[in-house]
Structures are given as structure tokens and as C-alpha cells.
N, C-alpha and C positions, 0 to 999 in steps of 0.2 A: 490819775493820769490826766486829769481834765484842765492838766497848769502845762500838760507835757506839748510844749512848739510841734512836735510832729500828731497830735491828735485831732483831727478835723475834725470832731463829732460836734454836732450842734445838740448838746445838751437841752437846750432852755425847748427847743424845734418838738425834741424828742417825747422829753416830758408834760408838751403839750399834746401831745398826738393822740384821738382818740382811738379806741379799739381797735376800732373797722379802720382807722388809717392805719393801724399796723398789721392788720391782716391782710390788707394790701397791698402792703410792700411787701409783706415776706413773701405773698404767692406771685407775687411779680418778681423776685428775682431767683434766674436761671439753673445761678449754681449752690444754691441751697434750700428747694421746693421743701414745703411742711410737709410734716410727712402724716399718710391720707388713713383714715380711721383705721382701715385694717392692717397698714404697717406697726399703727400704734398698739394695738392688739397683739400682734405677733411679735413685739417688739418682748426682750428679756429683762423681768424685773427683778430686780435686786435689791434687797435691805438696804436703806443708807444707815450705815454703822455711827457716824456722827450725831446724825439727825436723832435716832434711837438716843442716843449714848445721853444727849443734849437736854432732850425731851424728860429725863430722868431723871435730870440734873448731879447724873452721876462725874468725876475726874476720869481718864482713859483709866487710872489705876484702880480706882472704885469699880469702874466697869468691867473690866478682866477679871478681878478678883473676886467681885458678887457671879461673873459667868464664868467662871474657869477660864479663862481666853488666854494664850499666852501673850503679856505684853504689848512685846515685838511684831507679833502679828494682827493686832487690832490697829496698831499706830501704822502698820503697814498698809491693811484695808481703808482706814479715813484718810491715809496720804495717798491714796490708789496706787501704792507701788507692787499693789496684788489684791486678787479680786477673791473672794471666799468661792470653797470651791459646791460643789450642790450637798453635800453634806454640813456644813457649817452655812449657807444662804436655807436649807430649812432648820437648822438651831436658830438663826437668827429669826425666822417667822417667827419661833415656838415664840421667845423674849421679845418681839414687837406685840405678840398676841395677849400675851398673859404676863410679863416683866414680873411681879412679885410670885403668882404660884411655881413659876421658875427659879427665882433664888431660893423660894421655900424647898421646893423639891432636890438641890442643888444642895442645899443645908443639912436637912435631913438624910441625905447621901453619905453626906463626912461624916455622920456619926459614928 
């Protein structure tokens, strides 16, 4: 976007800016304050399915297939057009936690 006529952003401004200059700008403006340790706290964490998936250097098809996952619904989780629901967000800890004694266990299942 940084060709796009309607983009004001002063890149070159930006990427000079240190830390502390960007920490206060963010707490200086109004309608998007950081949000303050214990919102970050209470805040709901969730798997990133990509990140995992990435990290593995597995294909979405490698990764459905080594976790049983159906397809359609992994491709649907990493394009956020649905969010795992709390039974599949703690399957996905077990497979951030341990990724091989998981397809191990998973293997020796189908037998």
C-alpha cells in the first residue's frame, strides 16, 4: 500500500521511531489506549493454528492429517472464519505442547 495515493503513512518517520516514541503515541491516542497489564491478563488466549502449523513446517494437509483435524475446518480457523471451540483450543495446547508425542499417540490409535 505504501505506492497507494490515498496512504499518508510516513513510513521512512515510522521506522525511525524509537520505542519510547512509539509508546507514546499509542498512550496518547484517545480511541485506541493500550491495554493495561491486567486487561492483558484477562485477556483470552488462543492457539494460533498457522503459527503452530508454520512452526512444524507442516502443509494445512500434512497438518489435518498428522492431527486428525477435518480440512475444512483448520483452513477455516487460520482464515478466522471460526474460532476453535474450548475443546479443540485445549487439543490444540496438547499439539503446541508436545507436536510429536501427539501424532505418536494419534498413530498408535489407528492401529
Amino acid at each position: 500500500m505504501a505506492n497507494d495515493k490515498r496512504d499518508q503513512t510516513d513510513w521512512a518517520y515510522l521506522a525511525a521511531m524509537t520505542d519510547e516514541e512509539a509508546e507514546a503515541n499509542a498512550l496518547a491516542d484517545p480511541d485506541n489506549p493500550p491495554m493495561t497489564q491486567e486487561e492483558l491478563r484477562a485477556a483470552q488466549r488462543r492457539p494460533q493454528v498457522k503459527v503452530m502449523r508454520r512452526a512444524l513446517r507442516l502443509t494445512q494437509e500434512e497438518f489435518a492429517e498428522r492431527y486428525q483435524i477435518p480440512l475444512g475446518t483448520l483452513r477455516d480457523w487460520e482464515q478466522g472464519r471460526s474460532v476453535p471451540d474450548q475443546t479443540a483450543q485445549a487439543y490444540l495446547r496438547v499439539i503446541a505442547k508436545n507436536p510429536v508425542g501427539t501424532a505418536e499417540a494419534l498413530a498408535k490409535s489407528a492401529v
